[in-house]
TORKOL-4160 file (C-alpha; in steps of 0.2 Angstrom, whole numbers, padded with zeros to 4 digits, m for minus):
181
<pt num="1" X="1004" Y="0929" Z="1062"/>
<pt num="2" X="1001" Y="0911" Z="1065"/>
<pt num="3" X="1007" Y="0898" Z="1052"/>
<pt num="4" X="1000" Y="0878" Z="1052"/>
<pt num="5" X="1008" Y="0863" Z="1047"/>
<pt num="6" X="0993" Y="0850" Z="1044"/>
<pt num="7" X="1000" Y="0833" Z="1041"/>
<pt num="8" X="0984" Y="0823" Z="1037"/>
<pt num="9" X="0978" Y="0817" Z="1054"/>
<pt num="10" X="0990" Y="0828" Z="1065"/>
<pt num="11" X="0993" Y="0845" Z="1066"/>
<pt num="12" X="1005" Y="0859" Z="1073"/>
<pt num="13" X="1004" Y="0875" Z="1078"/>
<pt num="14" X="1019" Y="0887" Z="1079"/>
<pt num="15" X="1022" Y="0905" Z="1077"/>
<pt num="16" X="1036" Y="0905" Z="1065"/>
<pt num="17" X="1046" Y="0893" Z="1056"/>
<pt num="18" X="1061" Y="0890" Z="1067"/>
<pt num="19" X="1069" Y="0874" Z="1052"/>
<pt num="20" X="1086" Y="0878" Z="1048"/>
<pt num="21" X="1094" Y="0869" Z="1031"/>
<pt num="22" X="1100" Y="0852" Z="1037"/>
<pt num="23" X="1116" Y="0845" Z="1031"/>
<pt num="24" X="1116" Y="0834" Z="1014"/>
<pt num="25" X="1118" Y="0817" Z="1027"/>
<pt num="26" X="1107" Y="0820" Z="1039"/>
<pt num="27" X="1095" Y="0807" Z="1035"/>
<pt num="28" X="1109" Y="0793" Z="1035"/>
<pt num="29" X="1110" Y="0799" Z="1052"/>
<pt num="30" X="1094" Y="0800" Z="1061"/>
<pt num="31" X="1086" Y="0787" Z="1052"/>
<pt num="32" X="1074" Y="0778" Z="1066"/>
<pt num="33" X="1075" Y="0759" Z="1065"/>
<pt num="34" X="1058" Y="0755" Z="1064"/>
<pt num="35" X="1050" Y="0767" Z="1048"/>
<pt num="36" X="1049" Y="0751" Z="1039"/>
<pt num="37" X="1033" Y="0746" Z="1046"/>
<pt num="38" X="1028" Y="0764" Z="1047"/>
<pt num="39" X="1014" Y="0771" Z="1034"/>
<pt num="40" X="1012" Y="0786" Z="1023"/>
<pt num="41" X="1007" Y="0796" Z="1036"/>
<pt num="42" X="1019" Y="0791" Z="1049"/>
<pt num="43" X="1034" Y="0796" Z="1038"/>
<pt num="44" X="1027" Y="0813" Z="1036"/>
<pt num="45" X="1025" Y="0817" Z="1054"/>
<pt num="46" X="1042" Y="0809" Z="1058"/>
<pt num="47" X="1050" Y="0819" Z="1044"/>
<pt num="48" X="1043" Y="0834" Z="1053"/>
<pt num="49" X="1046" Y="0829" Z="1071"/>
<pt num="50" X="1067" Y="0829" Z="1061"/>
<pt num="51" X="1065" Y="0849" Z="1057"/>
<pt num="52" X="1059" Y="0852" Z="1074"/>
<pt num="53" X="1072" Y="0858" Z="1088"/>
<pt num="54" X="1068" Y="0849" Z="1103"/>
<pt num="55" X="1058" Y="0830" Z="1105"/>
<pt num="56" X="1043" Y="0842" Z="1115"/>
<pt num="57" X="1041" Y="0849" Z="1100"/>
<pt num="58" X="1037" Y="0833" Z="1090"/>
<pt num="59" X="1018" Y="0827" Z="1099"/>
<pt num="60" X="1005" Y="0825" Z="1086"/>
<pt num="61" X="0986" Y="0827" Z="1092"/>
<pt num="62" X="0973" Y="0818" Z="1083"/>
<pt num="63" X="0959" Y="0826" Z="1091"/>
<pt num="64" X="0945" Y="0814" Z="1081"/>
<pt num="65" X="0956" Y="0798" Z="1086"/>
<pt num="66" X="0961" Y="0807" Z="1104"/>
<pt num="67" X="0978" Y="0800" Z="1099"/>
<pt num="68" X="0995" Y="0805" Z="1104"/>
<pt num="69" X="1009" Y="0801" Z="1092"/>
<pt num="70" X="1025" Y="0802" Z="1096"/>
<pt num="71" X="1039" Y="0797" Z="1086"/>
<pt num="72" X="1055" Y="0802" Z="1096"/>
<pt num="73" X="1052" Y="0798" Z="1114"/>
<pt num="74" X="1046" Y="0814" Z="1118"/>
<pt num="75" X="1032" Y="0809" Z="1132"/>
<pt num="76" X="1047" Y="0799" Z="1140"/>
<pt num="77" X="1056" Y="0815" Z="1141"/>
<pt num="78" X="1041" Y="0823" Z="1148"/>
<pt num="79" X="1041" Y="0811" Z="1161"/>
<pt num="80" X="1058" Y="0813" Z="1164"/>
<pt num="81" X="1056" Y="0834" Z="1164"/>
<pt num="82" X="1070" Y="0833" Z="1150"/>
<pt num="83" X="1075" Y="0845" Z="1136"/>
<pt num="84" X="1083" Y="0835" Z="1122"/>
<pt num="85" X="1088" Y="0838" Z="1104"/>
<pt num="86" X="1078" Y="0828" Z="1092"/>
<pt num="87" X="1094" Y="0823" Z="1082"/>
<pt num="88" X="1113" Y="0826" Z="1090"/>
<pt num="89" X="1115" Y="0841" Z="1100"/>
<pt num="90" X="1129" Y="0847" Z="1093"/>
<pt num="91" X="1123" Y="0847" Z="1077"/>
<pt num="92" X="1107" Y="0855" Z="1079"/>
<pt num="93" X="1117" Y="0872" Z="1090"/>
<pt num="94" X="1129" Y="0870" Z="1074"/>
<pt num="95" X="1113" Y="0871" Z="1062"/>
<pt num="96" X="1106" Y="0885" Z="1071"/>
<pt num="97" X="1112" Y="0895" Z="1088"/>
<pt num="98" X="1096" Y="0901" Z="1090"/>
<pt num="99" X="1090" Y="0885" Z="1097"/>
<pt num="100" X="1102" Y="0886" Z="1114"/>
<pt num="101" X="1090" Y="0902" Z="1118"/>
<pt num="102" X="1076" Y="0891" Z="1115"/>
<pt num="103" X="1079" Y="0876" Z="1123"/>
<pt num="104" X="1083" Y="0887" Z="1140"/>
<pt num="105" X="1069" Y="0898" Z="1136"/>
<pt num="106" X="1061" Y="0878" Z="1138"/>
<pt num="107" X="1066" Y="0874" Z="1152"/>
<pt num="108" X="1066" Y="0890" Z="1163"/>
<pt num="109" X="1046" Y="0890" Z="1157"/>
<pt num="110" X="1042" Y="0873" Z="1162"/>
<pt num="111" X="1054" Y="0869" Z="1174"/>
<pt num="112" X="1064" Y="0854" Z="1165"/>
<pt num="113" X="1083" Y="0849" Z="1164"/>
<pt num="114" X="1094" Y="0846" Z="1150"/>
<pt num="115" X="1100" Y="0830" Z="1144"/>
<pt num="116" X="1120" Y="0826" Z="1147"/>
<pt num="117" X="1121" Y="0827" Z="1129"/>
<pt num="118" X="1112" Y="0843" Z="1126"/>
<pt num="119" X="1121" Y="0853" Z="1143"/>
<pt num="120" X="1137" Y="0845" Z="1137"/>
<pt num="121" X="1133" Y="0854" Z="1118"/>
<pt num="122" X="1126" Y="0871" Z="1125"/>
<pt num="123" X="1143" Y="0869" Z="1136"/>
<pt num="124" X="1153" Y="0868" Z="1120"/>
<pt num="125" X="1143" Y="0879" Z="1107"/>
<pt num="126" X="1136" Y="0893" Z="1119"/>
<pt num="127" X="1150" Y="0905" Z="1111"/>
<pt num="128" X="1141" Y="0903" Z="1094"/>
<pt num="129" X="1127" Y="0914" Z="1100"/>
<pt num="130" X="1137" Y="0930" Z="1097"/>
<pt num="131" X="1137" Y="0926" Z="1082"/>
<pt num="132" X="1114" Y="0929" Z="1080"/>
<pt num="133" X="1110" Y="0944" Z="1071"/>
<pt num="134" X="1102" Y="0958" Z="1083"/>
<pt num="135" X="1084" Y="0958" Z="1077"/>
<pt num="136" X="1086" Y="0936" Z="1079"/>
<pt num="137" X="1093" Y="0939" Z="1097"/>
<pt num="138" X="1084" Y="0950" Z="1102"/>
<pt num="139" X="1066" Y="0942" Z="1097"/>
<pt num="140" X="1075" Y="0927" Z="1107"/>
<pt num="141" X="1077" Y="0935" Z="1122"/>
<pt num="142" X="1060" Y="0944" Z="1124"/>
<pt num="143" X="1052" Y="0927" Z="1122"/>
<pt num="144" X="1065" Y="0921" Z="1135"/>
<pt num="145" X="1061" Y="0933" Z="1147"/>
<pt num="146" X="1041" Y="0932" Z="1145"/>
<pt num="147" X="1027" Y="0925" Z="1155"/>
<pt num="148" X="1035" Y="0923" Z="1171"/>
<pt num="149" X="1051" Y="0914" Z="1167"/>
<pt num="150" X="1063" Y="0931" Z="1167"/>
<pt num="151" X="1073" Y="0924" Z="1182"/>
<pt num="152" X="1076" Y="0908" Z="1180"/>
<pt num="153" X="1082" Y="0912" Z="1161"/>
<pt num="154" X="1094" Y="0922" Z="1169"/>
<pt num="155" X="1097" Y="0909" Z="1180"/>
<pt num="156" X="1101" Y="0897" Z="1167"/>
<pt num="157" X="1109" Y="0909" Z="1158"/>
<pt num="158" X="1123" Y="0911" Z="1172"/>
<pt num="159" X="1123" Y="0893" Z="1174"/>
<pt num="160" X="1129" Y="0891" Z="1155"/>
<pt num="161" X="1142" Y="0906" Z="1157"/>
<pt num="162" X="1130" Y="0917" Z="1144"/>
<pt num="163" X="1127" Y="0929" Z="1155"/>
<pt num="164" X="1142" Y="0939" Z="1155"/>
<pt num="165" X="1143" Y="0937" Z="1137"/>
<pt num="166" X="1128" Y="0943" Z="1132"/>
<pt num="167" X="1125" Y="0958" Z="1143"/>
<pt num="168" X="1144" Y="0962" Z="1152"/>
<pt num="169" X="1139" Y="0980" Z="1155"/>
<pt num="170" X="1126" Y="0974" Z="1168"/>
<pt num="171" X="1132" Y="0960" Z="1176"/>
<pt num="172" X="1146" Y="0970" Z="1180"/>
<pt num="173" X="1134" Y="0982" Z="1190"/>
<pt num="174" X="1127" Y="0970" Z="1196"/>
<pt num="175" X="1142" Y="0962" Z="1203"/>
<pt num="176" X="1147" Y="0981" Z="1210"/>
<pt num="177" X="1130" Y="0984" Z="1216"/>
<pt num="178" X="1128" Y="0967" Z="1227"/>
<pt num="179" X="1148" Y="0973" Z="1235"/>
<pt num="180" X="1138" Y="0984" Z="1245"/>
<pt num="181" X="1123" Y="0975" Z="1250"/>
C-alpha cells in the first residue's frame, strides 16, 4: 500500500515511510541559510526534503506550474550522477542503518556515485548494519536486488567490505568455487 505526502502545491510518492526520529538539534544544524525569504509553502517542503534520506529524494513536482522545486541541490547531484545525504552522513547511517542499503540500492539502480562524505560515512558505519532486524534487512535486500540491479549491488557491496559480512557462508563458496575455474 502506497502512502502520499501532499504538501499544498507538491507532492511525493513513497511506498513506506522510511523517517527515523531526528536528534533534539538537528534543526540548529541543517538550517539552510536562505528560509528567511522563503514562504509557507516552501518551509513545509524543505521540512520534508530534512526527513528524507537522500537529496533525490527531495524533487517536488508541481504538475499545474510544471515546476521543479528543489531545495537541497538535488538536480545538481543529478547532474553530477551523485548520492548524497540530505543532512551529514554520518548522522543519518547513525539515525538509521537502513539507509546505507538504500543509498547502494540507489546507486547500483541508476548508475550514480557517492559523495566523499557519504562513501567515507558508509566506510565508517557499514558495521551498524548487523545490527537491522531480520524482517528490516531482509525487505532491504529484496529491494536491492530487484529490477535488474542484482549485480552491481553486489558489486558495491564487496566494494564497501559488506559482502562477507552479510552473507560469509556464500562468499566463502564462492571464493572455493572460482579456485577451480
Amino acid at each position: 500500500m502506497f502512502s502520499f505526502f501532499i504538501s499544498f502545491f507538491a507532492s511525493q510518492v513513497s511506498s513506506f515511510d522510511t523517517v527515523a526520529k531526528h536528534v533534539d538539534d538537528q534543526e540548529a544544524i541543517i538550517s539552510p541559510k536562505l528560509l528567511k525569504n522563503y514562504n509557507e509553502k516552501d518551509l513545509t517542503c524543505w521540512k520534508n526534503c530534512m526527513t528524507q534520506d537522500f537529496s533525490i529524494n527531495c524533487l517536488f513536482f508541481d504538475p499545474f506550474k510544471c515546476k521543479i522545486y528543489d531545495y537541497v541541490d538535488a538536480l545538481q547531484d543529478l547532474k553530477s550522477c551523485t548520492v548524497r545525504t540530505v543532512i551529514s552522513p554520518h548522522l543519518s547511517f547513525k539515525e538509521d542503518c537502513a539507509r546505507i542499503l538504500r543509498g547502494m540500492r540507489i546507486a547500483a539502480r541508476l548508475g550514480l556515485q557517492f559523495s566523499k562524505k557519504t562513501e567515507a560515512a558508509i566506510l565508517d558505519l557499514s558495521s551498524s548494519i548487523q545490527s537491522l532486524g531480520k524482517d528490516r534487512f531482509m525487505m532491504e535486500m529484496n529491494f536491492m536486488m530487484a529490477h535488474g540491479a542484482a549485480a552491481s549491488s553486489i558489486n558495491l557491496l564487496q566494494i564497501f567490505k559488506l559482502l562477507e559480512s552479510i552473507f560469509p557462508a556464500h562468499v566463502s563458496k564462492i571464493f572455493i568455487c572460482s579456485l577451480f575455474l
